[in-house]
N, C-alpha and C positions, 0 to 999 in steps of 0.2 A: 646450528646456523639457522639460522630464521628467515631466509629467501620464499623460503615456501612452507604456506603453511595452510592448513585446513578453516575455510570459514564460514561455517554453516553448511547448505550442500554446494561449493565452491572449493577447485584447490585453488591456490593464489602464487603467483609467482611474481614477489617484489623486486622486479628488474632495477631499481635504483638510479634508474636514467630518465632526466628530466623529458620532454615533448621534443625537443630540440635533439640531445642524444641520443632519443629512440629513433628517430626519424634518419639521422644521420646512420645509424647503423645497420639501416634498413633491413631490422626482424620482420617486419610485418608479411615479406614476401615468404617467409616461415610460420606464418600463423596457422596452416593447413597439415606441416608436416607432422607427422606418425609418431605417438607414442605408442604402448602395448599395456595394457594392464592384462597378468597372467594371475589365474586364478584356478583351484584342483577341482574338476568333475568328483562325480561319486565314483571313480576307479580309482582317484588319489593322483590322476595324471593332467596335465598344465594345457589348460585351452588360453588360448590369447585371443582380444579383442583391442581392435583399437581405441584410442585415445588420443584426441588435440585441446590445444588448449583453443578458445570459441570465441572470446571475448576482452579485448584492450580496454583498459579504463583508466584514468588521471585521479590518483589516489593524493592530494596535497600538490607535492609540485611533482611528484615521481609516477612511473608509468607501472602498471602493474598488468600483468597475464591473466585469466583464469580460466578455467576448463570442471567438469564434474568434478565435484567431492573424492576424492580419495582416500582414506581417514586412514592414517600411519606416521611413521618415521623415518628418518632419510637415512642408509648407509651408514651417510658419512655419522651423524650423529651419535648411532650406534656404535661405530668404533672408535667413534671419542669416549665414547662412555666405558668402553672395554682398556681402552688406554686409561684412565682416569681412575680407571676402580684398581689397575695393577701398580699404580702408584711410580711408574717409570720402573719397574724392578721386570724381569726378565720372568716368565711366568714359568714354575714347570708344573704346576698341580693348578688345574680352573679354580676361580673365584667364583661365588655366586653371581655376578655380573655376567662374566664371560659363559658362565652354565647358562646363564636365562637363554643370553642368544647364540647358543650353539644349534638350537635348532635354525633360527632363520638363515644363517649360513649354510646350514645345510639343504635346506630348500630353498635359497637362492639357487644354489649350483646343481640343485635339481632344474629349476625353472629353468635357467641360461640351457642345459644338456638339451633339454625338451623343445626351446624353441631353436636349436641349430636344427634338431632333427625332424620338425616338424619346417621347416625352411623359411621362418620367421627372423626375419631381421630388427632383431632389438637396438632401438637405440644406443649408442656407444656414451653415454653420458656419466659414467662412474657414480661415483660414491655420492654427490649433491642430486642425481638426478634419477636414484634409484630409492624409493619410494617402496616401505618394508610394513606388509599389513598384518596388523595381529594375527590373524588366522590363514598366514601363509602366502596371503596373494601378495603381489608386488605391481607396483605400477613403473615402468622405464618411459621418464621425460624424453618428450624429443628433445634431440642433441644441439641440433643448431642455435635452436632457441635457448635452450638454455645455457653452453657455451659462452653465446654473446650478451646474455644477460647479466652475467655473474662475472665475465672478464673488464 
């Protein structure tokens, strides 16, 4: 899915909604709200730092978001690609696909563990707005905005 994607040092978030629909939908009063990007100290354990998106701009005739560079892969994309390599066949022994990202699954659910217990409230934004960094950090979209932008 291509909603969001890395542009230089920008992430982008192609809302798909003209000047008119943005405005109607009124994200903008969620331009401030809290994303998280978790990232591992040198004890291998998950510090969080926030993240918003900063900046509206009229990309053609569609509105687009952006906020710091991010540089990764979305969730959801990821398990398209684990769906797609098992071919619709019920898996019982991993494919090379599904091995690659066995780990970021696993340090996803390291990261989620670590911000309950650290009393970080991660955005609820699923699989489009959880943002999967090669060397383990993640970025979690705020929810609102991205909810309304994508619906």
């Amino acid at each position: 899915m291509q909603n969001i994607l890395v542009a230089g040092e920008r992430l982008v978030l192609r809302t798909g909604m003209s000047k008119d629909e943005f405005s109607k939908a009124n994200i903008i009063q969620y331009i401030n709200d809290k994303g998280y990007v978790a990232e591992r100290n040198t004890d291998g354990e998950y510090v969080f730092r926030e993240w918003c998106f900063d900046s509206v701009e009229e990309s053609g005739s569609k509105i687009e978001l952006s906020g710091d560079s991010f540089s990764g892969t979305t969730l959801y994309d990821i398990l398209c690609e684990i769906q797609n390599s098992a071919g619709g066949d019920v898996c019982i022994k991993p494919n090379e696909i599904q091995k690659k990202y066995w780990n970021t699954v696993v340090a996803l659910i390291q990261a989620v563990k670590s911000a309950a217990a650290q009393k970080v409230k991660i955005p609820n934004s699923g699989p489009l707005g959880i943002v999967c960094g090669a060397d383990g950090s993640f970025l979690f979209l705020p929810d609102i905005i991205l909810n309304r932008s994508l619906s």
